[in-house]
N, C-alpha and C positions, 0 to 999 in steps of 0.2 A: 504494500500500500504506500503510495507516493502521496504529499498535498503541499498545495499550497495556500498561503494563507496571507491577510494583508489588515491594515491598520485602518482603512479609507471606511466611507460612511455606510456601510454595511448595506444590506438589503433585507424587507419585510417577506412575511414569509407566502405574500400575493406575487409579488416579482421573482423568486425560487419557483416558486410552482409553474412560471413562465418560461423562464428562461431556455430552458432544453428542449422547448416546443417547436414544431416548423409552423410558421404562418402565425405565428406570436412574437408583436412587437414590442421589446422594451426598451426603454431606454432613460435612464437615471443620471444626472449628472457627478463624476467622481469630486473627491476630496479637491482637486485642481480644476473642477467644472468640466473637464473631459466629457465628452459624450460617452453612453451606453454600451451595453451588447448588440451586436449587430449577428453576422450569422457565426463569429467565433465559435463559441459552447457549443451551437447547434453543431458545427462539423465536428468539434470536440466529441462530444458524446456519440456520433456516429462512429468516429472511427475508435474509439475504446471500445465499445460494444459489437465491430465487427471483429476483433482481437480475442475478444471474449471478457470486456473486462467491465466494471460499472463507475461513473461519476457521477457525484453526489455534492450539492453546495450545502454549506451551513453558515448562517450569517447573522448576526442582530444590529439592526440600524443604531447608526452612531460606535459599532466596536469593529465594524470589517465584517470579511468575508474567509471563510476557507472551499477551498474543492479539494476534494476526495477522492484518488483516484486507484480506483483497487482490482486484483488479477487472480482468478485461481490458479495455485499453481498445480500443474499436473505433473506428474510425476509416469 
């Protein structure tokens, strides 16, 4: 299991529930007023899940974000 994680103004847990969606637009300004997600996560979570593996965000507005990015291993 790999993550990353970050200090910026977090996300509620309406915009997670979005984010990995095709045809769901978000977009939140960052800690530097940066625009949103665009279709990054979304290919993100495609190509994890064609590998065999799953990403997962966790976040509370105002402490960041983490993603979660996790592999069974086979043996």
């Amino acid at each position: 299991m790999d993550k990353v994680s970050d200090t910026g103004v977090g996300m509620t847990e309406e915009i997670i529930d979005r984010i990995f969606r095709i045809g769901s637009s978000v977009s939140q300004n960052g800690t530097s007023e940066e625009s949103g997600s665009g279709p990054g996560l979304i290919l993100s979570k495609e190509f994890v899940q064609k590998l065999g593996g799953e990403i997962s965000a966790q976040s509370r507005p105002g402490k960041g974000t983490k993603f979660v990015v996790s592999f069974q291993l086979k043996l």
